[in-house]
N, C-alpha and C positions, 0 to 999 in steps of 0.2 A: 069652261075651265073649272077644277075642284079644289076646290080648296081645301090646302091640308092644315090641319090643326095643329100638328104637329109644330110646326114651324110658325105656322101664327102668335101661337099662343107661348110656344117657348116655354120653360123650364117650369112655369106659374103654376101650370094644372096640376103638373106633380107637387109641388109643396102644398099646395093648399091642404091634401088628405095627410102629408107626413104632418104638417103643424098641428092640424087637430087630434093627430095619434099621438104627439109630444105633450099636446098638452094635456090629455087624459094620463097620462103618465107622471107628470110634476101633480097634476091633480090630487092621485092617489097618494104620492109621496107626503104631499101637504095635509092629506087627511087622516093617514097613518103617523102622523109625526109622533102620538102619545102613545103609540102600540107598542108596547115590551117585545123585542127583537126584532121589529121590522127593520128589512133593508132597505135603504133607497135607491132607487132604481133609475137611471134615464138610456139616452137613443143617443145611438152615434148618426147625426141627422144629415152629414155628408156621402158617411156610408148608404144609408137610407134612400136619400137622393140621389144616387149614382143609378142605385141598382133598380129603384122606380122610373127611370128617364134610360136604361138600357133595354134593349129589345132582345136578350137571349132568349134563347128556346131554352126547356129543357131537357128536349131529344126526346120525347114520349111517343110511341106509334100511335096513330089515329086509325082507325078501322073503317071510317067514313071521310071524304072529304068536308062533310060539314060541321064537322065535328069542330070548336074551337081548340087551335094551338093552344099546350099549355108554358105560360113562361114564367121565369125568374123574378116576377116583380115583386118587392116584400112590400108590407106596411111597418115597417121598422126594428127592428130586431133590441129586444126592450135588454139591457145588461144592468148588472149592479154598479152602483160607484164605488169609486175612494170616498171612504171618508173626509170630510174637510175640518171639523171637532174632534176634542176628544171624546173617548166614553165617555155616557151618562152615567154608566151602572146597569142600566136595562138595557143594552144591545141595540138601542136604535139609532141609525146613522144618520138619518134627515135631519140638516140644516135647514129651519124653516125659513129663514132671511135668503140663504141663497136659493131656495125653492120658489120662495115669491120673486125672486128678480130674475130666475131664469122664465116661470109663466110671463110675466111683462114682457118681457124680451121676445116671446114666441110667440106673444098674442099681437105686438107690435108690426114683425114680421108676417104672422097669417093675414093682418087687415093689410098689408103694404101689398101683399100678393094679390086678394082678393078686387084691391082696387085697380090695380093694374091688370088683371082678368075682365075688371067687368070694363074699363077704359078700350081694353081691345075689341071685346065684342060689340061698344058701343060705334068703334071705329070700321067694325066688318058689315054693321047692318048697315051704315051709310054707305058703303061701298056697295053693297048689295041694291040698295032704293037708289041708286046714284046721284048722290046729292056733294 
């Protein structure tokens, strides 16, 4: 019987590469914060999540059967924010207080996924040694 992954593992596989693409994105925001007109930038991480956990195609002819299907999955479609401050005078829009509370918040969730990731596979090898 094969086991699919899909179902195993559940929605965890996907988050785990969207949080780390979030969070190189607050990264940057946090390291730009003194740069005269930088904007800051994040991920709509629902959106993100939908379309990495959908299996659309998208429609492309393959000339081989071995050829891999190509599909819809993103790694996050990176957008600008609203501002949450006013201007400083220099055009830069990163709040650095809420830039560090949304990293915590994302890093908090990538370890909550990754332990629940590694908890299943610790659950599939037992199943597998039948123990």
């Amino acid at each position: 019987m094969a086991i699919s992954f899909d179902k195993a593992l559940g929605i965890h596989q996907h988050t785990v590469g969207l949080r780390e693409r979030n969070a190189e994105v607050i990264s940057t925001n946090i390291a730009q914060a003194n740069t005269p007109g930088f904007k800051s930038k994040g991920m709509d991480f629902q959106r993100a999540l939908q379309a990495a956990s959908s299996e659309a195609s998208i429609g492309l002819n393959r000339t081989d059967g071995r050829h891999i299907p190509a599909s819809t999955r993103m790694t996050g479609e990176v957008q600008y924010r609203l501002p949450t401050q006013p201007d400083t005078g220099d055009g830069n829009t990163v709040d650095v207080n809420l830039e560090r509370n949304q990293f915590m918040q994302n890093q908090i969730r990538h370890q909550a996924s990754l332990d629940f990731l590694g908890s299943k596979f610790k659950n599939l090898t037992k199943a597998i040694k039948g123990e």
